[in-house]
C-alpha positions, 0 to 999 in steps of 0.5 A: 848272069851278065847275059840278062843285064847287057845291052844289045852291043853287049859294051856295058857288061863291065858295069854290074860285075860288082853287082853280080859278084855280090848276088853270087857271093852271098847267095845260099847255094844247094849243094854246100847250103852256105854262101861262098863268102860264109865258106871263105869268110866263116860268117854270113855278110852283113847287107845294108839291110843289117845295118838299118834294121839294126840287127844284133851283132856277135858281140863279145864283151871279153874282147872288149874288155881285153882291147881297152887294157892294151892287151891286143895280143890276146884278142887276136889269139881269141879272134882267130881260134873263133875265126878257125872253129867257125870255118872247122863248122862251116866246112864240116856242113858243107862237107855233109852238104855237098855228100847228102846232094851227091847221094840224093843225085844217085837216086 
């Protein structure tokens, strides 16, 4: 990728890597049919993009409601067993993924 940026004396390669680190990590890959940060993260990033067409966000108006009564212990036992049942999901597809592509190879 940083081969189709640089210029000829190849000095400049340090300035996209933020940039194509980005492109590669929220890029939907074949094999897993997930993005590098869904698989690490358990949820899709949000671009700026997102953030102009204000998209709906994943709200949970329980949490909400707990954070505002001091109950910040409680939240964050929500918040990681959501955080652990959406990667079991994310890693179970790219599971299914990953074997349905090595099957489709075989053939």
């Amino acid at each position: 990728m940083l081969s189709c940026f640089v210029n000829e004396h190849q000095n400049d390669w340090d300035e996209y890597l933020q940039y194509l680190t980005y492109a590669y990590n929220t890029s939907t890959y074949a094999t897993t049919n997930h993005t590098p940060f869904e698989v690490v993260y358990g949820r899709k990033t949000k671009i700026p993009l997102d953030l102009v067409m204000e998209n709906e966000t994943e709200t949970n108006e329980e949490i909400y409601e707990l954070a505002k009564t001091g109950q910040e212990s409680l939240v964050v036992k929500i918040f990681v067993k959501e955080l652990q049942e959406k990667l079991r999901e994310v890693f179970k597809n790219v599971e299914k993924n990953r074997d349905y592509m090595v099957e489709k190879s075989r053939i």
